[in-house]
C-alpha positions as CSV (number, residue, x, y, z in Angstrom):
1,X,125.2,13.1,22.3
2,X,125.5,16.0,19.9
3,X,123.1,18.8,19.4
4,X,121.4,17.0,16.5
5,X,121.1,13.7,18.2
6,X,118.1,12.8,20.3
7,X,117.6,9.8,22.6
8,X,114.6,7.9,21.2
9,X,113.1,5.6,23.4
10,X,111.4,1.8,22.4
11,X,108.4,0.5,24.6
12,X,109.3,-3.2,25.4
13,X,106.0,-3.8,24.2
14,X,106.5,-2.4,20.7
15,X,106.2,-5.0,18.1
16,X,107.7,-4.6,14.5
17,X,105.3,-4.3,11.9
18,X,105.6,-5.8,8.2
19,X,103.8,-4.6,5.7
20,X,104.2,-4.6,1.8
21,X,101.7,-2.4,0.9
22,X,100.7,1.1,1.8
23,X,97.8,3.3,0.7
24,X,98.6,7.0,0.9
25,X,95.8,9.5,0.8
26,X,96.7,13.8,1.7
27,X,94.9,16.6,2.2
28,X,95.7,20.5,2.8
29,X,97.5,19.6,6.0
30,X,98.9,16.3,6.4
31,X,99.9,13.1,4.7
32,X,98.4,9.5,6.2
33,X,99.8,6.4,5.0
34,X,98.1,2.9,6.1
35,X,100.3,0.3,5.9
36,X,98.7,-3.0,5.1
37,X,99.6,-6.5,4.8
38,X,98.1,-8.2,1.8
39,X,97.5,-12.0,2.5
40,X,98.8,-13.8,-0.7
41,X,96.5,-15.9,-2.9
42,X,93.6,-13.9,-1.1
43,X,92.1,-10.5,-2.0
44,X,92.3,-9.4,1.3
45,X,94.5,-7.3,3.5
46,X,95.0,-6.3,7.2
47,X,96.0,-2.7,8.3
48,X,98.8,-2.9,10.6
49,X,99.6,0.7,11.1
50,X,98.4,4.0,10.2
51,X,100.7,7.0,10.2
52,X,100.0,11.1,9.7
53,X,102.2,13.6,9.1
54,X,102.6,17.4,8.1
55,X,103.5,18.3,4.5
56,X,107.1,19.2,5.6
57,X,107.8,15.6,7.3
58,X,106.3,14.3,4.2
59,X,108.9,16.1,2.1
60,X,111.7,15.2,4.5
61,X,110.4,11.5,4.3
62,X,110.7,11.4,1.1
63,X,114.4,12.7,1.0
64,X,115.5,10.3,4.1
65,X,113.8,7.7,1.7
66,X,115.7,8.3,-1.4
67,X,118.6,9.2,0.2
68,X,118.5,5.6,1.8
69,X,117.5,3.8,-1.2
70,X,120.7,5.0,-3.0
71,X,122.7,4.1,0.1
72,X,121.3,0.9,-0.3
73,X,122.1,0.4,-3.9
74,X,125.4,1.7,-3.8
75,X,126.1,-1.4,-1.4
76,X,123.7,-4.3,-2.6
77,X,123.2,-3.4,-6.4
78,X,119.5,-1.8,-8.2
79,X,116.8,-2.7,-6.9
80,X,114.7,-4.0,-10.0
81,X,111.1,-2.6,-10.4
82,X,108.5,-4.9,-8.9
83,X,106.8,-6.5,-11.3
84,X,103.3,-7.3,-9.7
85,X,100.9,-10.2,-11.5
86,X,97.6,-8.0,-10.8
87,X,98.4,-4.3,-12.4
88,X,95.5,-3.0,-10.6
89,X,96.9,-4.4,-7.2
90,X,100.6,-2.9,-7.3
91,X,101.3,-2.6,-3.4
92,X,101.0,1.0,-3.6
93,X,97.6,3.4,-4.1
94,X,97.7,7.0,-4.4
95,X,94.7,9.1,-4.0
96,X,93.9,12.4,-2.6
97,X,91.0,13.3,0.1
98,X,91.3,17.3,0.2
């Protein structure tokens, strides 16, 4: 391993979680996302895992995110917008709790 690698270990017991969609909220010191599976047809969802983080591993989030995005479309083509049936139920919310 080199200086900037670090050896991350998996619990057996950790199961993957899919979600597709996340409510973010933020206040002076950290970022927490819940990530939520919506059940289709149903207006209802389930959390499945809520995360915090420090402004700075937002930031750095964000620019892993991009950065993987456009590695992404470089090798599978754009990703089109989503274009969700409810406008007020997009997948994503946004709202601040300072």
């Amino acid at each position: 391993m080199t200086g900037n690698e670090i050896n991350v270990q998996i619990p057996q017991n950790l199961d993957p979680v899919y979600s597709n969609m996340i409510q973010i909220a933020f206040k002076d010191d950290e970022f927490t996302m819940m990530f939520l599976h919506q059940i289709p047809a149903v207006n209802q969802a389930k959390a499945k895992a809520i995360v915090s983080i420090s402004p700075g591993h937002a930031k750095k989030l964000l620019m892993a995110l991009q950065k993987s995005v456009n590695d992404y479309e470089e090798k599978f083509g754009s990703i089109a917008p989503a274009t969700p049936q409810d406008p007020a139920s997009d997948g994503f919310t946004l709202r601040g709790y300072s």
